[in-house]
VOGU-3710 file (C-alpha; in Angstrom, 3 decimals, decimal comma):
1> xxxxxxxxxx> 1,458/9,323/-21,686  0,203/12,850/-22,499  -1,311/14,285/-19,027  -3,117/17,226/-18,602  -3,565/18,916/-15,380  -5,812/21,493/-14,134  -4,794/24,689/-12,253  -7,655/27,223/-11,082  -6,891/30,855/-9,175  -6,829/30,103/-5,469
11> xxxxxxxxxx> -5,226/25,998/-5,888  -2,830/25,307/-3,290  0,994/24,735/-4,690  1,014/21,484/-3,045  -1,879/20,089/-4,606  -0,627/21,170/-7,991  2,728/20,363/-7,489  1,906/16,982/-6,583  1,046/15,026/-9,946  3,745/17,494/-12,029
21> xxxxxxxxxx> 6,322/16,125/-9,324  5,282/12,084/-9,703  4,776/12,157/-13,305  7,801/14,692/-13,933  10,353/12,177/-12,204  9,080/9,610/-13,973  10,446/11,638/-17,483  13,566/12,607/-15,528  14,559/9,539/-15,037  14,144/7,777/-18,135
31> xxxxxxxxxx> 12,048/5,725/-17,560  9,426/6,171/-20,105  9,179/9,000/-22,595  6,395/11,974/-22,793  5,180/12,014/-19,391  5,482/15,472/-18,865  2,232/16,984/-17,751  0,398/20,338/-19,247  -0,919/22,574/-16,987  -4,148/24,269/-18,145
41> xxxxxxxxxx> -6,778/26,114/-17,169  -10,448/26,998/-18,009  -10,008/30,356/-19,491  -6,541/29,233/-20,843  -4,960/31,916/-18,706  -2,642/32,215/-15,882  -3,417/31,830/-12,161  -2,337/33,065/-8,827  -1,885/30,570/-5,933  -3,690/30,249/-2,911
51> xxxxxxxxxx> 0,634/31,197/-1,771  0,776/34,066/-3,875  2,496/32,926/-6,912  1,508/33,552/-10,398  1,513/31,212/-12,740  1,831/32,081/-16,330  1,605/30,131/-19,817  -0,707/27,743/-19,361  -2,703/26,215/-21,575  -6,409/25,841/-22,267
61> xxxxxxxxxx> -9,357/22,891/-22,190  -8,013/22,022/-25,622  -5,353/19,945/-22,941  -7,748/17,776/-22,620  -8,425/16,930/-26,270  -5,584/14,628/-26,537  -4,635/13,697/-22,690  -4,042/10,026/-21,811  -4,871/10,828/-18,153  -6,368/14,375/-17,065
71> xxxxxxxxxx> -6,536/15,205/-13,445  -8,507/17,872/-11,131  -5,672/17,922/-8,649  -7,989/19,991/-6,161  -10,893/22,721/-6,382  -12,454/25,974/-5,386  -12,690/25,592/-1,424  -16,484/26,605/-2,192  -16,978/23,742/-4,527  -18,444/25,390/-7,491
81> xxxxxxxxxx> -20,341/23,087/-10,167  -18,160/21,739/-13,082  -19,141/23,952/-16,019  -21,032/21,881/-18,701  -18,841/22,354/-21,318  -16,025/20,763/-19,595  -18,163/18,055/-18,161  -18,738/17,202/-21,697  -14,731/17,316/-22,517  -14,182/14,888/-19,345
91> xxxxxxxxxx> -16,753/12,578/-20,611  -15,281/12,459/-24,284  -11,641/12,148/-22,815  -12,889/9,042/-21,275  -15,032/7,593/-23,526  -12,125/7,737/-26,024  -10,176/6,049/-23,274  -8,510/8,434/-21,120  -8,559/8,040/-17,385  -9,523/10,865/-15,273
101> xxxxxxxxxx> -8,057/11,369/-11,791  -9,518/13,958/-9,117  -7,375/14,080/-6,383  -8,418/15,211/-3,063  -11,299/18,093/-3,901  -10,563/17,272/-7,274  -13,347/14,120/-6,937  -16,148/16,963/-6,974  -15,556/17,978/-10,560  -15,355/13,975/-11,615
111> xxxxxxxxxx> -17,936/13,970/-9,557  -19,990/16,319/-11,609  -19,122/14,885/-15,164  -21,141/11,815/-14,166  -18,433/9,293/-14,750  -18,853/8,065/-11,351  -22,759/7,386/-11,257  -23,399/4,273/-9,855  -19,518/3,789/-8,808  -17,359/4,693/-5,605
121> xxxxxxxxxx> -15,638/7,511/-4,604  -13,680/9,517/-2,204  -12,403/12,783/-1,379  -10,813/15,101/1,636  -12,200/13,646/4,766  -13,709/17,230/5,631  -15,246/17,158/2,133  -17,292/13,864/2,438  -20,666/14,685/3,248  -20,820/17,676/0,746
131> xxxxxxxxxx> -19,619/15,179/-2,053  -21,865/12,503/-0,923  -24,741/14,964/-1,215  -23,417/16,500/-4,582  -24,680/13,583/-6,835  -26,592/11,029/-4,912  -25,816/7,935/-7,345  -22,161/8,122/-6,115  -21,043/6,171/-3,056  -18,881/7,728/-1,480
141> xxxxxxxxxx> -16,338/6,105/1,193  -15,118/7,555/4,343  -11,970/5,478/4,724  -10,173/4,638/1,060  -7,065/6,542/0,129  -7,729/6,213/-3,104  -10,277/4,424/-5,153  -9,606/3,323/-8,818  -11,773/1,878/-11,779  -9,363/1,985/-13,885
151> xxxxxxxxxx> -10,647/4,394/-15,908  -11,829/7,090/-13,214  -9,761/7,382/-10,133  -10,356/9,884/-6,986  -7,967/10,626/-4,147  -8,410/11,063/-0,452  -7,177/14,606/1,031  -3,478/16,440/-0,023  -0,860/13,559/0,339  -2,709/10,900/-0,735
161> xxxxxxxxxx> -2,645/12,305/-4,177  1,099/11,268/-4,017  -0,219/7,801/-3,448  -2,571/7,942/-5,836  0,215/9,156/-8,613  2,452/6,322/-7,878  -0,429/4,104/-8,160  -0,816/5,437/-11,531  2,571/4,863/-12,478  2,654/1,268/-11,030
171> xxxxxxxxxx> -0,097/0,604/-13,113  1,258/1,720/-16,217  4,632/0,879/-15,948  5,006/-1,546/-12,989  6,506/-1,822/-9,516  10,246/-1,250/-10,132  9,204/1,809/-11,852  7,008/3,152/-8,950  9,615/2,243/-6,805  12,493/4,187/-8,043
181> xxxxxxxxxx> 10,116/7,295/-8,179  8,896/7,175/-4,678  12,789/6,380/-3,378  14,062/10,029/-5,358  11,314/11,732/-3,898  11,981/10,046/-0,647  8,782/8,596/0,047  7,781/4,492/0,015  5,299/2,873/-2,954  4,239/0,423/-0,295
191> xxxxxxxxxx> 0,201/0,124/-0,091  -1,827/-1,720/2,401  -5,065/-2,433/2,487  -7,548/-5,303/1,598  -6,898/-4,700/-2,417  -3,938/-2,285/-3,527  -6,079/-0,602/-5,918  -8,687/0,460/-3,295  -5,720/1,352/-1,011  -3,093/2,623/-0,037
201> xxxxxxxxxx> -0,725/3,444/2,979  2,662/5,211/2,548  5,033/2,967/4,538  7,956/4,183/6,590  11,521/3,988/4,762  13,534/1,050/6,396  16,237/2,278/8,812  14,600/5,646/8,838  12,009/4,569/11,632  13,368/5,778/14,561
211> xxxxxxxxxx> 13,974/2,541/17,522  12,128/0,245/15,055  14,543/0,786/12,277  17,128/-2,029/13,248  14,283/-4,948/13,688  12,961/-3,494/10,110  15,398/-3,897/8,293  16,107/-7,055/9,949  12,947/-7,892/9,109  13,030/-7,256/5,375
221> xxxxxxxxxx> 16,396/-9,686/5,259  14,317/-12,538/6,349  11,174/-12,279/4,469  11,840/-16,004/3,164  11,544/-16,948/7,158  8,798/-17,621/9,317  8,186/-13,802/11,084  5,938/-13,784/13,930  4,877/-10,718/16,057  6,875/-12,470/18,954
231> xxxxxxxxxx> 9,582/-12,381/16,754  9,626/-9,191/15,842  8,796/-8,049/19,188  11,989/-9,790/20,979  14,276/-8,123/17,898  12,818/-4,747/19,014  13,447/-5,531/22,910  9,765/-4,827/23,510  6,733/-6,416/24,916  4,715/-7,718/22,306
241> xxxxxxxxxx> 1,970/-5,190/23,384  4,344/-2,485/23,447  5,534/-3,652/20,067  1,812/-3,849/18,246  1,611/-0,117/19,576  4,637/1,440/18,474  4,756/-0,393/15,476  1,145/0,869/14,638  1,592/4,426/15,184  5,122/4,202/12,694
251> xxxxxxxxxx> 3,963/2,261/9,737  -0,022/2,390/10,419  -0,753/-0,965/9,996  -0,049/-4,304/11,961  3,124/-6,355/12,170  1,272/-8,900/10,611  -0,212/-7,345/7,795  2,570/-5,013/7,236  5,034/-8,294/6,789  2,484/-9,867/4,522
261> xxxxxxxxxx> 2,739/-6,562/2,352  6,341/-6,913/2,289  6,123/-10,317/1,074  3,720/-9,649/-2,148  6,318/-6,549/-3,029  9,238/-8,662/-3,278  7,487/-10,999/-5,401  6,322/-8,564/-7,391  9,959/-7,094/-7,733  10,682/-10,759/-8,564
271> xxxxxxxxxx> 7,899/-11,704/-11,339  9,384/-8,182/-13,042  13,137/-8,831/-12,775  13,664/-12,455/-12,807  12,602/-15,625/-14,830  12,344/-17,875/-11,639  9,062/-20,225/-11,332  6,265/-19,268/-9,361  7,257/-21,716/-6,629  10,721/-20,461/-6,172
281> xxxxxxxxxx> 9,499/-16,841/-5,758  6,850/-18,482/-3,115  9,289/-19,820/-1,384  11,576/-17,038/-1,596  9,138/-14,523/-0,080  8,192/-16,794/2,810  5,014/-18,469/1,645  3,973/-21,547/3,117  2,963/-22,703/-0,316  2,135/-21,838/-3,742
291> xxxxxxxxxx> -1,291/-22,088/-3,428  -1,022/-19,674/-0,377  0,622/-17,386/-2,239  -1,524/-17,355/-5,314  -4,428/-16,689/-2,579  -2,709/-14,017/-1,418  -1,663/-12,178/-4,522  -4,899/-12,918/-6,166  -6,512/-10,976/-3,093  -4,382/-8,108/-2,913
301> xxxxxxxxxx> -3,930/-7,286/-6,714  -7,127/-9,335/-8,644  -4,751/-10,908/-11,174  -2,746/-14,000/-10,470  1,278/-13,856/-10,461  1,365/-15,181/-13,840  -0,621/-12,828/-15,488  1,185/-9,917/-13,252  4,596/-11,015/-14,496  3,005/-11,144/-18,070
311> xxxxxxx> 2,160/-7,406/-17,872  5,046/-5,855/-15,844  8,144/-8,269/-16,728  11,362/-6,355/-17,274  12,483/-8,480/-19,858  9,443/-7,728/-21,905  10,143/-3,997/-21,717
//
């Protein structure tokens, strides 16, 4: 995977550290080979960060020739127009098939190329109406974390481009892989949302939740059990109303839907890394039924099991 990213004078080192940081690990740890990003810029010069830094031997557009993936990991806070001649370098990148990623003010320049005409997108929450008005044929959402089309991708604002990266690197090379990235860099590849590649929430680390910690992880033990809120809630010692609250403001998302999100990882973790039938791993995750489950899967990922464990099975690697 040959990934080129774009530095500009003025980027924040957060927003450029981000994708090097996700995709560098990823190298680091073995667990696929060239995924060590480029850094370029425009003039093919060095740049000073919005911190003060200067950074030196980078490389030109000519990054982009040969890129699998090139992101616009921000932009110029006054959200200049993409120069045509590396609109037309974006558009070649991914009609050769290259994705493009523009993470947080990054979406303006994908924006700008025209590869998301007709399509969604989203950017920084301050940053919505300007981008909305920027190219009319884009529809641009207000609530996404990240929105993917496989082939163009754009990022909600600063740490959601960390999402967005290990959604990249789930897609390419599957959950375990994701996993063990997010756990070095101690944050959690857990998504919610209606579909997991419209969405995403980081998820608190079990046992690192403060009071809910305990009934977390106790939860996680047990995902082959019936768990219901009043469940949870009498683990936790709270009211059940107390108990939708807190829980909410730790993991942002319901008890409900947060255990159902639990349940499709560990089957995913279980189509990659074992050979077991569809029905065992049902029943092992706490499924009522395969059918259910299928459902489920089929509306959180738009593939079926079978074809997931096809893709991403560990003992096809």
């Amino acid at each position: 995977m040959r990934i080129a990213v774009h530095a500009f004078d003025g980027i924040t080192m957060f927003h450029l550290a981000a994708p090097l940081l996700v995709f560098g690990e990823v190298d680091r740890q073995g667990l696929a080979t060239g995924w060590k990003p480029t850094v370029w810029s425009a003039e093919g010069r060095g740049i000073r960060t919005a911190e003060g830094p200067l950074i030196e031997n980078l490389a030109g557009p000519e990054a982009i020739a040969d890129a699998d993936l090139v992101i616009f990991p921000s932009w110029p806070s006054d959200l200049p127009p993409l120069p045509d001649h590396l609109a037309q370098e974006v558009r070649k990148a991914q009609a050769r098939g290259s994705r493009v990623a523009g993470l947080c003010l990054g979406a303006f320049p994908v924006v700008d190329s025209g590869l998301l005409d007709g399509r969604d997108a989203v950017t920084h929450w301050g940053a919505i109406e300007q981008l909305a008005e920027r190219r009319r044929a884009v529809r641009v959402s207000s609530s996404a974390l990240y929105v993917d089309h496989g082939d163009v991708l754009t990022s909600a604002g600063t740490a959601s481009a960390i999402d967005a990266c290990l959604h990249i690197v789930r897609t390419h090379l599957g959950s375990a892989a994701a996993t063990a990235v997010a756990r070095n860099l101690v944050v959690a590849p857990h998504r919610d949302g209606d579909q997991a590649q419209y969405v995403a929430r980081p998820m608190a680390e079990p046992g690192g939740v403060g009071d809910l910690g305990p009934t977390i992880d106790w939860a996680l033990a047990k995902l082959d059990q019936r768990l219901l809120v009043d469940d949870l809630a009498d683990h936790a010692r709270m009211s059940r109303r107390n108990f939708n609250r807190r829980f909410s403001e730790v993991t942002g998302t319901t008890p409900a839907r947060w255990v159902l999100t639990q349940r499709l990882d560990e089957a995913r973790r279980l189509l990659e890394a074992t050979e077991w039938p569809v029905s065992r791993i049902a029943e092992r995750c706490g499924f009522s039924s395969v059918v259910t489950f299928r459902q489920n899967f089929v509306a959180a990922y738009s593939t079926t099991p079978t074809s997931y464990r096809q893709r991403f099975s560990l003992r096809h690697k």
